[in-house]
N, C-alpha and C positions, 0 to 999 in steps of 0.2 A: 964736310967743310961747310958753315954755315954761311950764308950769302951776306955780304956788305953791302948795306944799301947808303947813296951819296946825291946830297941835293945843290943846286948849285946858288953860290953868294953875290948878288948881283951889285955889293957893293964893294966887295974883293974880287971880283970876278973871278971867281974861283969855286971848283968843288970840294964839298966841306963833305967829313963823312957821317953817317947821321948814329947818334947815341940814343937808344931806347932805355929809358929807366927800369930798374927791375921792378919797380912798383907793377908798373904797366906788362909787363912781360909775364908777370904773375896774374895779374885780373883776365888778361888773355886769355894763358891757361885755363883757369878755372872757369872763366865762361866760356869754351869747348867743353868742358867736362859736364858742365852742368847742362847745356843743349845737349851734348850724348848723350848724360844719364834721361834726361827726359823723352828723349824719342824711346830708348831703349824701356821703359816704366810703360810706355803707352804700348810698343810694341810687346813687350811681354801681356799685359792686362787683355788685349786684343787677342792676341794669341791663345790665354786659358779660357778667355768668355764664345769664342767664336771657333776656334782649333783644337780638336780631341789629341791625348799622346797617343803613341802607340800601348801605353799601360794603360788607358784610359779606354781605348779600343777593345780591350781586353776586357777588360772587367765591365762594360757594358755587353760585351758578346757574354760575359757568365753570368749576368744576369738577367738577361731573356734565355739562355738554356734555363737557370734553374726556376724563370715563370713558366717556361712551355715543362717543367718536370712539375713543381706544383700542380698545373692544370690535370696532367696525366695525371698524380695520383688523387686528385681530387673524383677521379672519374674512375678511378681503379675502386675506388674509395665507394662512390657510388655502386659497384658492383658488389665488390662485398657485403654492403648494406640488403642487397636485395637477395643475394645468396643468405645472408645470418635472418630476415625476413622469412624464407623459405622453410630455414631449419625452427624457428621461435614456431611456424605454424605448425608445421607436424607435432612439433613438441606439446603444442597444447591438445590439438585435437586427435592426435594419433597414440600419441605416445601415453600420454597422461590419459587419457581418456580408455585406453586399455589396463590402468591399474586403476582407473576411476580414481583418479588423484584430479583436483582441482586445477585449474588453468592459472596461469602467471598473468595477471591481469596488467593490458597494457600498459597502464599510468604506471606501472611500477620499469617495463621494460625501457618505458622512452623518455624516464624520468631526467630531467633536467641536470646538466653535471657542472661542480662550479658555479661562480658568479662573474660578473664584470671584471671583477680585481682581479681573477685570475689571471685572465687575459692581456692587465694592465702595459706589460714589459714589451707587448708585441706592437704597440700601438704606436704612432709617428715616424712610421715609416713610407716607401713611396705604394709599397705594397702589403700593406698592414692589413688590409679587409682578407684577401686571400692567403694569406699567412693565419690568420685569425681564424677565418674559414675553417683552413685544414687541419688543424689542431682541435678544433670543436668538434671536428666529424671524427677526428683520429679518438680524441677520450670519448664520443657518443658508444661509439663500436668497441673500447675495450670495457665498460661497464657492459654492454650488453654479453658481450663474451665471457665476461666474467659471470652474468645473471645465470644466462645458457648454461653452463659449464655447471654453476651449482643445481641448475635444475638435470643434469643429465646424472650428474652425483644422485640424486635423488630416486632420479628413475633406475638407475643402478642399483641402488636396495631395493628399491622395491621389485625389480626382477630378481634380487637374491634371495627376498621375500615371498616370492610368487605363489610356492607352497601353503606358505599358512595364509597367504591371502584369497588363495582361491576354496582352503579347507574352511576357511573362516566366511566365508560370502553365503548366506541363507541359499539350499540348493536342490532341497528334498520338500515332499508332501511331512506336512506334523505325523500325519496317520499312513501305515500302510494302505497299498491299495486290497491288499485282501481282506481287510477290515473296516473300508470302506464303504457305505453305503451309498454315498452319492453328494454331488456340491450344492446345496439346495440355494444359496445365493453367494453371487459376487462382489466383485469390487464395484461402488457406482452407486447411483440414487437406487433405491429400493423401498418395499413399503414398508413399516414400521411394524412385526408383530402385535404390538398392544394397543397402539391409539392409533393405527390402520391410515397413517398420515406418510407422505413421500420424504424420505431420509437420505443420505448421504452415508454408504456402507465403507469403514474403510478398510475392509479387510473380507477373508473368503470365512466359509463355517463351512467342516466338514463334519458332517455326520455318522455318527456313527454307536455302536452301544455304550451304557454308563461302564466304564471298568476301561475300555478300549487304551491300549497306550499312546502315549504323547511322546514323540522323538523332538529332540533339536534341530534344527535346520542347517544349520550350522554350529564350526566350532565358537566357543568363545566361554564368557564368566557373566552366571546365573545377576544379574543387577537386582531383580524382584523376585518376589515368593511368598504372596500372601493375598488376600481376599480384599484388601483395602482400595482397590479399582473404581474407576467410575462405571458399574455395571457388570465389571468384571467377569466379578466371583475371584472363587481361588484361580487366582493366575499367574503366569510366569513373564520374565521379559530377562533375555536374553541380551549381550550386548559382545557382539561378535567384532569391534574395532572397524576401524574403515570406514566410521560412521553409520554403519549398521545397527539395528536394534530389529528385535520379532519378539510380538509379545502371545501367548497363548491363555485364552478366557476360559471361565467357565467349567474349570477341573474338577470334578471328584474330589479327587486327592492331589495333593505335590510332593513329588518325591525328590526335589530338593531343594536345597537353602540357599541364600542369597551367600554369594561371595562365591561358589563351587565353580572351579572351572568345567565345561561338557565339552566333549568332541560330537561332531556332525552322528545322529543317529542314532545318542545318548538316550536313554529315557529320562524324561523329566515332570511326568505325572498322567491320570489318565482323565480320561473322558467323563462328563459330567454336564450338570446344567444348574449351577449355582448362577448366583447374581442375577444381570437382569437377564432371563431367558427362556422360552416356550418350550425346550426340549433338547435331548444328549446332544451336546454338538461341542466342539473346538472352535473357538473363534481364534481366526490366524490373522496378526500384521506384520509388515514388513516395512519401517522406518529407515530411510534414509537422510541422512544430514537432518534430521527433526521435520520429514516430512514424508505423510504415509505413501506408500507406493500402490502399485498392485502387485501383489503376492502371486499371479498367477508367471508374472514375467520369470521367475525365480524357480523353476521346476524341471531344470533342463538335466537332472543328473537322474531324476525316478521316472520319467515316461519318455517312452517312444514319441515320436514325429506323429504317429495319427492319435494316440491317445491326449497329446497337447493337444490339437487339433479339440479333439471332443470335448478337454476339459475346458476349453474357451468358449466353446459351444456352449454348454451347459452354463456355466460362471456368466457370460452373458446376456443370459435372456432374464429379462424382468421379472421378480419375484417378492415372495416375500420374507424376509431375514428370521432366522431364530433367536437374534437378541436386537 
């Protein structure tokens, strides 16, 4: 029941009852509504700028679990980088280096992945550098996995290979040792038979008589067979893959032709002293990757432990060459 309010008429003396207009009854209204809404607009605004929800509580609690999970695998991340480290070194210097294959040269393994754009989509957020981060480290590590992988592919043939690569690698004396006379010089400066001046030898000369046979060193296919050398004479050069090459000087004779494939042991012409040279002798080189070796390292399948021993001895000491 709504209350009567009554003022009293001091020229009737009397109480009059008092009529509010609806005009007025309605501006009322609506100025409570509009002081409500406005306490209500300020307390809500105060509330979201200053008051977390309990959904709000929430998804900041999952988002420091999934910064403290970032960080962890950032750091897991780290480990496996130093484990695939690990396995990239063996692989060059162990692995590769026992089928004398080439190493995977860094600039290739820790080559750069992506550009800027790629990254674009991650950017503008509160944690975009570490989001960024780990994404960079995540594609560094599956390119290099990927690198690994083809190079283990690789080393895999070449262990299926092992066979013809070890029948194929320069392994024996050119000349028996029973027909041998002796290594009259080696690999290294030496003095020049003819103009008796200090030279650079790059290869052994085994001596021995005119007619003496010439074996291959290894397996491979005959590349040269002919006297056109620089000092030569009639010579051979072999090219046993692998990067390998042995060339033999100063033949007699050639007993075969450019294009023949020979196995380890083959004959391939005899003994002789054509081109430029003082006396019967084989000149032997041993090329690897287009650069001469010493031929003496290469003899581990025809002599015993003391007779290398000797023929280093001898190969060593300072003399003078037969070409």
């Amino acid at each position: 029941m709504s209350k009567i309010n009554y003022k009293f008429n001091s020229k009737s003396l009397s109480f009059e009852k008092i009529t509010v207009p609806l005009r007025s009854r309605v501006g009322q209204v609506l100025s409570y509504l509009a002081t409500g809404l406005v306490f209500a607009t300020l307390t809500i605004i105060i509330a979201y700028k200053y008051l977390d929800s309990p959904k709000e509580k929430q998804l900041q609690r999952e988002i420091s679990e999934l910064t403290l999970q970032y960080e962890l695998l950032n750091n897991r991340m780290g480990q496996v980088t130093q484990v695939l480290g690990d396995i990239q070194e063996r692989d060059n210097n162990v692995y590769r280096t026992i089928f004398e294959a080439e190493p995977i040269p860094a600039s290739i393994r820790q080559a750069g992945y992506g550009g800027v754009d790629r990254y674009k989509a991650l950017q503008g957020y509160n944690n975009s550098d570490l989001i960024v981060e780990t994404t960079k480290r995540l594609d560094m590590i599956s390119k290099q996995l990927y690198i690994q992988s083809k190079s283990f592919d690789e080393v895999v043939n070449m262990v299926k290979n092992k066979a013809i690569l070890l029948a194929s690698i320069p392994a024996i004396q050119p000349i028996a040792n029973k027909d041998l006379k002796h290594v009259p010089s080696g690999y290294g400066w030496r003095t020049d038979p003819i103009y008796k001046t200090p030279e650079f030898h790059p290869g052994l000369d085994f001596t021995a008589n005119t007619g003496t046979e010439i074996y291959a060193t290894g397996d491979g296919v005959v590349q040269t067979a002919d006297a056109e050398g620089q000092g030569y004479g009639n010579h051979v050069v072999i090219n046993h893959g692998y990067g390998y090459l042995t060339l033999y000087g100063h033949m007699s004779r050639i007993a075969v032709s450019a294009g023949k494939r020979v196995k380890r042991g083959e004959l391939i012409g005899f003994v002789g002293s054509t081109g430029r040279s003082t006396g019967p002798h084989v000149h032997y080189e041993v090329i690897k990757n287009g650069e001469k070796v010493n031929p003496i390292n290469f003899f581990f399948n025809d002599l015993t432990p003391a007779q290398y021993q000797q023929m280093i001895d001898l190969a060593s000491k300072t003399s003078q060459s037969f070409d």
